[in-house]
C-alpha positions as CSV (number, residue, x, y, z in Angstrom):
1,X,32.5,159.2,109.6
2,X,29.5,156.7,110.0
3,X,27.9,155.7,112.6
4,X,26.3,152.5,114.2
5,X,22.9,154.6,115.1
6,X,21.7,157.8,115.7
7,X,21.9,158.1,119.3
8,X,24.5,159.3,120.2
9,X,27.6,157.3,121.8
10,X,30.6,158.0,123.8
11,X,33.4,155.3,124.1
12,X,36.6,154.8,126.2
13,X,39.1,152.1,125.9
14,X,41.4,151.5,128.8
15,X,44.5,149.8,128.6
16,X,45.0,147.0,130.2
17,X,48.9,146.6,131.4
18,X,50.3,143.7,132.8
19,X,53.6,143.4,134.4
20,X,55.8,140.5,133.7
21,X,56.3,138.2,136.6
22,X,60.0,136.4,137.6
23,X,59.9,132.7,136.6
24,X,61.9,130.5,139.4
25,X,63.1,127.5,136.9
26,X,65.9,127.8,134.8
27,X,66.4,127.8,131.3
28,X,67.6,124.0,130.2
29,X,70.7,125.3,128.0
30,X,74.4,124.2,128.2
31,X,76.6,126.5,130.3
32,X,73.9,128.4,132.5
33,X,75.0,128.9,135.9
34,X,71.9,130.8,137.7
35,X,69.3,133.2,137.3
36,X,69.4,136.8,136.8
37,X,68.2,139.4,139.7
38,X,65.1,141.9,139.5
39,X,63.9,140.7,136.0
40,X,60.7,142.6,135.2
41,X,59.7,142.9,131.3
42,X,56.7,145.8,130.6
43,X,54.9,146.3,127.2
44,X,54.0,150.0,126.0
45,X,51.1,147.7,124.5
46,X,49.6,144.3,126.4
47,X,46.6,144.0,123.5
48,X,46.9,140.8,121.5
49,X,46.5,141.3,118.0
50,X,43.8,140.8,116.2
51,X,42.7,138.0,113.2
52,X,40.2,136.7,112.0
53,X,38.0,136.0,109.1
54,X,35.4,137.3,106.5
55,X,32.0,135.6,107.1
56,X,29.4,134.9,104.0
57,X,26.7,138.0,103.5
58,X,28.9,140.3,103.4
59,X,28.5,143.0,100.4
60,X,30.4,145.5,98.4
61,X,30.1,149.4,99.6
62,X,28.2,147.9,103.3
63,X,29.9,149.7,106.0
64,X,29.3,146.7,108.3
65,X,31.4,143.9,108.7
66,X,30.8,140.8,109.5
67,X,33.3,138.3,110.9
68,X,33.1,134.5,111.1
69,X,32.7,133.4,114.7
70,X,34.4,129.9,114.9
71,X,37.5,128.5,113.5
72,X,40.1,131.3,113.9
73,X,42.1,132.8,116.4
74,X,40.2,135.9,116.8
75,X,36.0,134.5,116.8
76,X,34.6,137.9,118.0
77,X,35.4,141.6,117.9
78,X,36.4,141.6,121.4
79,X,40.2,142.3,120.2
80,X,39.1,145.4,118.3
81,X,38.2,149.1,119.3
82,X,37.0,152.0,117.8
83,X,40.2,154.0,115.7
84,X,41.5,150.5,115.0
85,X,43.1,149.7,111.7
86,X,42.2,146.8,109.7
87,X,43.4,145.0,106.6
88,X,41.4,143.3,104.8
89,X,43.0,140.6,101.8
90,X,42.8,137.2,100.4
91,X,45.9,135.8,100.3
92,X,48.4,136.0,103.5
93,X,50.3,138.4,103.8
94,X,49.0,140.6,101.1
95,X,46.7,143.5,102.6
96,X,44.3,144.8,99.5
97,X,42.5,147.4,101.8
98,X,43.0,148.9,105.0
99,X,39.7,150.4,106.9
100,X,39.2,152.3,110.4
101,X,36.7,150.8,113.1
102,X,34.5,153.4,113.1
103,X,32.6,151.1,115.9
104,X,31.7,147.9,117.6
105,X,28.0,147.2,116.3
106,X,27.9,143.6,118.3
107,X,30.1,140.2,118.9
108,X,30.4,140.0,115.1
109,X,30.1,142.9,113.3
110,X,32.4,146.0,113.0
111,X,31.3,149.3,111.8
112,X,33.5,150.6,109.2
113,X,34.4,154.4,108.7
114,X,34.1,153.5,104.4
115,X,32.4,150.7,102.3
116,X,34.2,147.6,101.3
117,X,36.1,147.9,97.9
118,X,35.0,145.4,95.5
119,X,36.2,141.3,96.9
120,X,37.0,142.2,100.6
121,X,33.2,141.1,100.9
122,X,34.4,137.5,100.0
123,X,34.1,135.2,102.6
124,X,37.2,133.6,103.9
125,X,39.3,136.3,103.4
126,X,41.8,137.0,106.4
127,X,41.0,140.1,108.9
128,X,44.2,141.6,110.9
129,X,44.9,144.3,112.9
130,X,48.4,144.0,114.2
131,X,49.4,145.4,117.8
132,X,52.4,146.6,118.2
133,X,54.6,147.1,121.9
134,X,57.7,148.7,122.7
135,X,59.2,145.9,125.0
136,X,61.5,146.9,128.2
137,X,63.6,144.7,129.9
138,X,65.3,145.2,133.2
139,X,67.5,142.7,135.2
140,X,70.5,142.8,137.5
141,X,73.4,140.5,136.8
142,X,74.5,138.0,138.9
143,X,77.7,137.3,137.5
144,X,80.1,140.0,137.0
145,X,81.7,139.5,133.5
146,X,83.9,141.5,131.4
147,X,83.0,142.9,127.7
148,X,79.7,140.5,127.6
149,X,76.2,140.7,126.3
150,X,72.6,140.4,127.0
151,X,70.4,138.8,125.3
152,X,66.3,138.3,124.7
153,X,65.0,135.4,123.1
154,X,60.8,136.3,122.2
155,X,59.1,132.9,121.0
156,X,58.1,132.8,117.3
157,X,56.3,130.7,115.0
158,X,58.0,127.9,113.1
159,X,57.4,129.8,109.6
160,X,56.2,133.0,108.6
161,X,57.1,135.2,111.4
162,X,58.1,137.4,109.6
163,X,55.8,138.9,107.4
164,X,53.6,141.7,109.1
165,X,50.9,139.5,109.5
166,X,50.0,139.0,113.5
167,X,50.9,134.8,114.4
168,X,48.3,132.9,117.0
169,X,50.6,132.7,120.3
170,X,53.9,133.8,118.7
171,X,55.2,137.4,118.0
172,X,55.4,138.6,114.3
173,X,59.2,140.3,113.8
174,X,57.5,142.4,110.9
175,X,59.0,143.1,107.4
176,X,61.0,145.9,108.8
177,X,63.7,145.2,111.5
178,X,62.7,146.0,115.3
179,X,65.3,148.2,117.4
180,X,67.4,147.6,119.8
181,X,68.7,149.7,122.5
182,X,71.0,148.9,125.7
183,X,71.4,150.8,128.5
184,X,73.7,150.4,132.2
185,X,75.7,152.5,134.3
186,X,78.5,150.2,134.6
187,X,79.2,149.1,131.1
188,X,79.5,151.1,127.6
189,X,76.4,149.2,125.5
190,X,77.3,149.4,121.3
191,X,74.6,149.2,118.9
192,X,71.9,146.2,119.3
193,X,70.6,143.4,116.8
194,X,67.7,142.2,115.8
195,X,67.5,138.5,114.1
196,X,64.2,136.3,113.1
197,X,63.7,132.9,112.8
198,X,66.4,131.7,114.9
199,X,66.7,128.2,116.4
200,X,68.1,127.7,120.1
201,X,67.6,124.5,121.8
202,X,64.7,123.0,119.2
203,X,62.8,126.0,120.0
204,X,62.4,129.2,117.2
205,X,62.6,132.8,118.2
206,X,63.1,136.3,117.4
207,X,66.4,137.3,119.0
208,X,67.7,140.7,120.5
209,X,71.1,141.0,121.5
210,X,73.7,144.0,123.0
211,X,77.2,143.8,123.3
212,X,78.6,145.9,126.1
213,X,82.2,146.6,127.5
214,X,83.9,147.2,131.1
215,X,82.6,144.8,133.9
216,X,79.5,144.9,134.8
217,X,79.2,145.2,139.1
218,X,75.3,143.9,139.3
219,X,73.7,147.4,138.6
220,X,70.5,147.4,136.3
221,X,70.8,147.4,132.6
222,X,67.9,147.5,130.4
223,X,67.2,146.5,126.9
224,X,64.5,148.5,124.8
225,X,63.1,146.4,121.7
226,X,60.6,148.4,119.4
227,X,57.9,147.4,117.0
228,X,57.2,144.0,117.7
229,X,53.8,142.6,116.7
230,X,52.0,141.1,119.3
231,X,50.5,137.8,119.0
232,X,46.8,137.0,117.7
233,X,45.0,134.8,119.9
234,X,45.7,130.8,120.5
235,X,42.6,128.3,120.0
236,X,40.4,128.4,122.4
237,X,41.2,132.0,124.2
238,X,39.0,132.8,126.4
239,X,38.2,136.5,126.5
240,X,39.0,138.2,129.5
241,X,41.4,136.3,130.6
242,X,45.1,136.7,130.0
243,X,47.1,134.7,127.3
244,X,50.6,134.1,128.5
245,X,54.1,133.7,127.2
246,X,57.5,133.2,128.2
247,X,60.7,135.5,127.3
248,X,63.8,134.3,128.1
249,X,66.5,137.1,129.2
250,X,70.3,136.0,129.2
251,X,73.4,137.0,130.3
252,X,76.6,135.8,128.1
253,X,80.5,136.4,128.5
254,X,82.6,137.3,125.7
255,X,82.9,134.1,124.2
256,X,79.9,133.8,123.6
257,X,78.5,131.5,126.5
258,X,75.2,132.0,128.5
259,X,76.2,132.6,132.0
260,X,73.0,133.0,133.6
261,X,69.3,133.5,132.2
262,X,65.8,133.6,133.6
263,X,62.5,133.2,132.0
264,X,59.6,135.8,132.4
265,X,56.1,135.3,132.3
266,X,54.5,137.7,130.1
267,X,50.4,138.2,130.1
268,X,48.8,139.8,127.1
269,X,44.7,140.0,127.0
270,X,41.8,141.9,125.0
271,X,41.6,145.9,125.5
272,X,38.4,146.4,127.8
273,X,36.1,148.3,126.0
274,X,33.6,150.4,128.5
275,X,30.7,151.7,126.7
276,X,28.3,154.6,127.7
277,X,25.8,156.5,126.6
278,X,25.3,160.3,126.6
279,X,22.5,161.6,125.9
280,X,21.8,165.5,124.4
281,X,21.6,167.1,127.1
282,X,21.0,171.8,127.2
283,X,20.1,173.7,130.2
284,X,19.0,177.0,129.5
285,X,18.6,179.7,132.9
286,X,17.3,183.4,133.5
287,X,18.7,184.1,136.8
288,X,17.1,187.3,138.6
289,X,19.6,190.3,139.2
290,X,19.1,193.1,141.6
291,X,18.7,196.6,141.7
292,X,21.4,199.0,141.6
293,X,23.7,196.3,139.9
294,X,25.9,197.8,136.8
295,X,25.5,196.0,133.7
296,X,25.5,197.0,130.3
297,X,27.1,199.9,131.8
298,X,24.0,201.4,133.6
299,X,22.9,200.8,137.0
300,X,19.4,198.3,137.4
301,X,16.8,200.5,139.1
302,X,14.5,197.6,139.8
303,X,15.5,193.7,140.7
304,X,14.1,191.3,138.0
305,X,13.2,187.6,139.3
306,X,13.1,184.4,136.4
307,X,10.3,185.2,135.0
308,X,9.2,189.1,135.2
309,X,11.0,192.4,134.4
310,X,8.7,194.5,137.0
311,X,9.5,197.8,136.1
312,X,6.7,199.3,138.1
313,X,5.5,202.9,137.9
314,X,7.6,204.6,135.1
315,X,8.5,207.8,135.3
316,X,8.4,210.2,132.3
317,X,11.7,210.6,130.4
318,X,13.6,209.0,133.6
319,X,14.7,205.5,132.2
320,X,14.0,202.5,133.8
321,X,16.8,199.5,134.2
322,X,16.6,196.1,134.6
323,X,18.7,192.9,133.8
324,X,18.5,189.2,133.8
325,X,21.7,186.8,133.8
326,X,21.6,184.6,131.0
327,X,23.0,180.7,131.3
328,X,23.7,177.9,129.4
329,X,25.2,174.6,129.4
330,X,25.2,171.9,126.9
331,X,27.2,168.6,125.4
332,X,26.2,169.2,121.9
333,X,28.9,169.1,119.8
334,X,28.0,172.1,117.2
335,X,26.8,173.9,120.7
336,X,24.0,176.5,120.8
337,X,22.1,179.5,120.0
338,X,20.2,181.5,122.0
339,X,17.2,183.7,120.2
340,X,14.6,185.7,121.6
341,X,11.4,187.4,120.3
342,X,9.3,189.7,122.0
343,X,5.1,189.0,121.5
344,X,4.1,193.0,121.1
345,X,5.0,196.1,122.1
346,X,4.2,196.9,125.4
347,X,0.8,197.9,125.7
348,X,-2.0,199.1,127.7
349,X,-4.8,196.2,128.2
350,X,-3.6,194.1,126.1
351,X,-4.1,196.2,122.9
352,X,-2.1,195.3,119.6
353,X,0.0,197.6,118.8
354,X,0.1,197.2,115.1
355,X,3.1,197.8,112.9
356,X,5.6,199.5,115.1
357,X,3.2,201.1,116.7
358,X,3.9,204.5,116.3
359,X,1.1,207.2,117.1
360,X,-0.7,204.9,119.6
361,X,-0.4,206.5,122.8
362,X,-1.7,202.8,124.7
363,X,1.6,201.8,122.9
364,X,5.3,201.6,124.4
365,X,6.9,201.6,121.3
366,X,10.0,199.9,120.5
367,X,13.4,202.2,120.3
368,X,14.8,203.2,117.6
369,X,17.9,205.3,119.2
370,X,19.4,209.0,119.1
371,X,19.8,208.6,115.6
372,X,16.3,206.4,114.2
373,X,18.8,203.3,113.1
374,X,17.9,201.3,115.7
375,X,16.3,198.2,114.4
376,X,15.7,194.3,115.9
377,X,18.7,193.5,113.7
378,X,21.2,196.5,114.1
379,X,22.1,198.2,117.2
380,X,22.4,202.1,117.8
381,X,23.4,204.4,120.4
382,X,20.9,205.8,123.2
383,X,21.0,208.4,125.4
384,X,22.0,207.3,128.9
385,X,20.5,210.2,130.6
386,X,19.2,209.4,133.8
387,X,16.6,212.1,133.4
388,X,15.6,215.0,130.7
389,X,15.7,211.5,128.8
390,X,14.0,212.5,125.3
391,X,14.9,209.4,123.6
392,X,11.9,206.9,124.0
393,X,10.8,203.5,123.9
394,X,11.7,199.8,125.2
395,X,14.9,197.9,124.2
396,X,18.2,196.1,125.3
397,X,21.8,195.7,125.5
398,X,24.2,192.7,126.4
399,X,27.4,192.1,128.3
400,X,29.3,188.8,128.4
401,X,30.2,188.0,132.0
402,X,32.0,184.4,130.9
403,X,34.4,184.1,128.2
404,X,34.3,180.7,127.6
405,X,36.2,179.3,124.2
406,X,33.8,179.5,121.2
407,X,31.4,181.5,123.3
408,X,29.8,184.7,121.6
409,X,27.3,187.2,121.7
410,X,25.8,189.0,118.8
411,X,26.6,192.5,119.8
412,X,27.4,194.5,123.5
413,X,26.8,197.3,125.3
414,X,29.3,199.1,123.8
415,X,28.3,198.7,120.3
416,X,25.1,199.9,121.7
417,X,21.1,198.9,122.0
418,X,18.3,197.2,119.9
419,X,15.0,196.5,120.0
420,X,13.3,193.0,120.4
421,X,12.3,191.3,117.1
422,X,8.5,191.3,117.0
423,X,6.5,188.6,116.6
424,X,2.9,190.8,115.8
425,X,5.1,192.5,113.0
426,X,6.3,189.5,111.7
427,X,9.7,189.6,113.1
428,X,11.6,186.9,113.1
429,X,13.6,185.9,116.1
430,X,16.9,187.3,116.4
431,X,19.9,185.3,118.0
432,X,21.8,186.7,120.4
433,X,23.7,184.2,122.1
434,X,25.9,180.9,120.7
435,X,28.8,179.1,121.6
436,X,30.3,176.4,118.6
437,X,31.0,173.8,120.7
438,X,30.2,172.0,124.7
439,X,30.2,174.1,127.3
440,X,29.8,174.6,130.7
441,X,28.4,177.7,132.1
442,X,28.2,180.1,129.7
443,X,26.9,183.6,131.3
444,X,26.2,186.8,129.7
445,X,23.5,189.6,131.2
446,X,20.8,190.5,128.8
447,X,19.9,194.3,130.0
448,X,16.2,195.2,129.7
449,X,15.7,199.7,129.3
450,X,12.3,201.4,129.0
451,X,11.5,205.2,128.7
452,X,8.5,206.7,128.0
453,X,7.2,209.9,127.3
454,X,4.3,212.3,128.9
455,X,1.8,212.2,126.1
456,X,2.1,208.0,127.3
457,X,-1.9,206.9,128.5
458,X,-1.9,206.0,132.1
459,X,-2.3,202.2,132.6
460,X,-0.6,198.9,132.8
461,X,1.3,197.9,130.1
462,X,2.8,194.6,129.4
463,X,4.0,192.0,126.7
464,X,6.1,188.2,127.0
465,X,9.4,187.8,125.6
466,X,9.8,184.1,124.4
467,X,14.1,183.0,124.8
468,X,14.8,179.5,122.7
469,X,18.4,177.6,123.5
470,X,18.7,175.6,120.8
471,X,21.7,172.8,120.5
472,X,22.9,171.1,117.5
473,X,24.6,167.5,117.7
């Protein structure tokens, strides 16, 4: 998919719906006695098609559109939303391309999910995107016939209205028949019809007929007509406000003569499209954790805050235990990874500890487990002796706390401990956190152990960790 820019954009369409409203006159047609009760007609879709035309500039392979603002029924891409389908051809109704708006880059240019095939960039070629509705109608009769029919007369164009291609003010029957389905609890309905291009009264229309038997006694019945295309604009539309036609519903006895018929007032008008932008947004949190907390299956012996891991006076081969809650939230769509790095060994005064370390006695050195394979990139078991400890040196664990989808964490407690990647050794930093997609929340403790031995110089000792959240959208 292409974009418009590179920011990045959310959009929501809302459907607009509008209910049909009762017309009071009556339908001037030979043998109509009154009106119909409760008449109400609702479209699954109230978007008017869309069509319009190629404007000059346009160019082969350009993933923008441009349309020609004056002279059509649709002047502007205010009829069109993002995951609409258009067709693009030169010769109604013949569509030689069909493309996806992949966006709405102003009043007359659409973003394209592909580049134009070779002569849709001529200019006066026809743009349409058809809309299609599932139409119900509901009434109650007023006259209580025996083995009738209903009947829905939708206005139509004069000519060609029936050939897929959306008509200004005038539904489009399609190349492929509509259905019809009747429905009533007092009468048995049969199978409906669809017809085109019908002419009642001067007037041409699309009509939609049931035959029913029994006598009706003035309960509902309701017709159901499907894939109708809705009409394109009519000159002069004026965008947010609704374009509106008249249906007429009838109600005919077996011979067949109209009894009674109403006409309904149907509104059909642009899909509102809201726009918004979201920016990238990641929040990254080290939240303190007390003492005598269990995580990473050990109890904390000292209570961290955001920004230190104060183990205080260690005491020889008696481990020391502390934790930090690890949070992130983010709307990236690829999500995040969490790495972490430590500056140095611990050490006395600041000293570099080179290498590993080992063999300097102002050095904490980093762990390497009951069995030596513990490495900033593998984790290995350690001795959870509270005291008599003999494995030493400074490392950590992890425990997930949230279990969010896509959430993960490089390795747990249970798989065992590491030691921080290095930077003075020229250790990389190591992830050890990620989700794959947005989240909210996503918790996990990081668990912080030292242990040292007696031979261990007396002194302060200290070194940074450095924790990067990075998203990716």
């Amino acid at each position: 998919m292409k974009h418009i820019s590179s920011r990045t954009k959310k959009l929501i369409t809302l459907g607009v719906v509008i209910l049909a409203t009762v017309a009071t006159g009556s339908f001037s047609q030979p043998g109509r006695a009154g009106n119909l009760s409760d008449v109400s007609v609702t479209m699954s879709n109230s978007r008017l098609s869309f069509r319009g035309e190629v404007d000059t500039g346009n160019s082969i392979g350009s993933t923008q559109l441009v349309i020609e603002s004056s002279g059509q029924p649709s002047n502007n891409t205010n009829g069109l939303v993002t995951g609409d389908t258009i067709g693009i051809g030169a010769s109604i109704p013949t569509v030689d391309n069909s493309y996806a708006v992949d966006g709405i880059f102003n009043a007359t240019t659409i973003q394209l999910d592909s580049g134009l095939a070779s002569g849709d960039q001529t200019a006066g070629n026809f743009i349409i995107s058809n809309q299609e509705s599932e139409i119900t109608v509901k009434f109650k009769p007023t006259s209580f016939l025996t083995d009738g029919s209903v009947r829905v007369l939708v206005p139509a164009a004069s000519s060609a209205n029936a050939d897929n291609i959306a008509d200004p003010e005038f539904w489009d029957f399609s190349t492929s028949t509509p259905s019809v389905t009747c429905s009533g609890n007092a009468v048995s309905f049969g199978g409906g019809s669809a017809s085109s291009n019908q002419n009642i009264g001067g007037n041409t229309y699309h009509v939609f007929s049931c035959g029913y038997t029994g006598t009706n006694d003035g309960t509902e019945i309701q017709m159901v007509i499907n894939e109708l295309i809705n009409p394109a604009p009519s000159t002069g539309y004026v965008a947010g406000e609704a374009e509106i036609y008249r249906m007429i519903v009838e109600h005919l006895d077996s011979t067949p003569t109209v009894i009674d018929s109403t006409q309904v007032s149907v509104g059909l008008i642009d899909a509102v499209r809201v726009t918004a932008t979201v920016s990238p947004q990641i929040s990254f949190v080290l939240e303190s954790v007390a003492s005598s907390a269990s995580t990473c299956g050990l109890t904390t012996t000292i209570a961290t805050t955001g920004t230190t891991v104060p183990f205080g006076e260690l005491t020889i081969a008696a481990p020391s235990v502390g934790s930090h809650t690890m949070k992130v939230s983010t709307n990236a769509v690829a999500g995040y990874v969490v790495t972490v790095q430590e500056s140095d060994q611990l050490s006395r005064n600041a000293k570099t500890c080179t290498g590993d370390g080992a063999g300097d006695l102002e050095c904490i050195p980093d762990v390497e487990g009951d069995s030596s394979d513990i490495t900033d990139t593998q984790e290995g078991a350690w001795s959870t002796l509270t005291t008599g400890n003999t494995v030493y040196g400074f490392g950590y664990s992890l425990e997930d706390i949230t279990t969010s989808p896509g959430q993960s964490l490089e390795f747990e407690h249970t798989d065992g401990w590491r030691h921080f990647a290095d930077a003075e050794n020229n250790e990389d930093a190591v992830a050890i956190m990620a989700n794959t997609g947005p989240t909210d929340n996503d918790e996990a403790f990081v668990c912080y152990k030292v242990n040292i031995p007696a031979t261990i110089v007396a002194g302060n000792y200290e070194n940074h960790l450095l924790y990067t959240a990075t998203a990716t959208f």
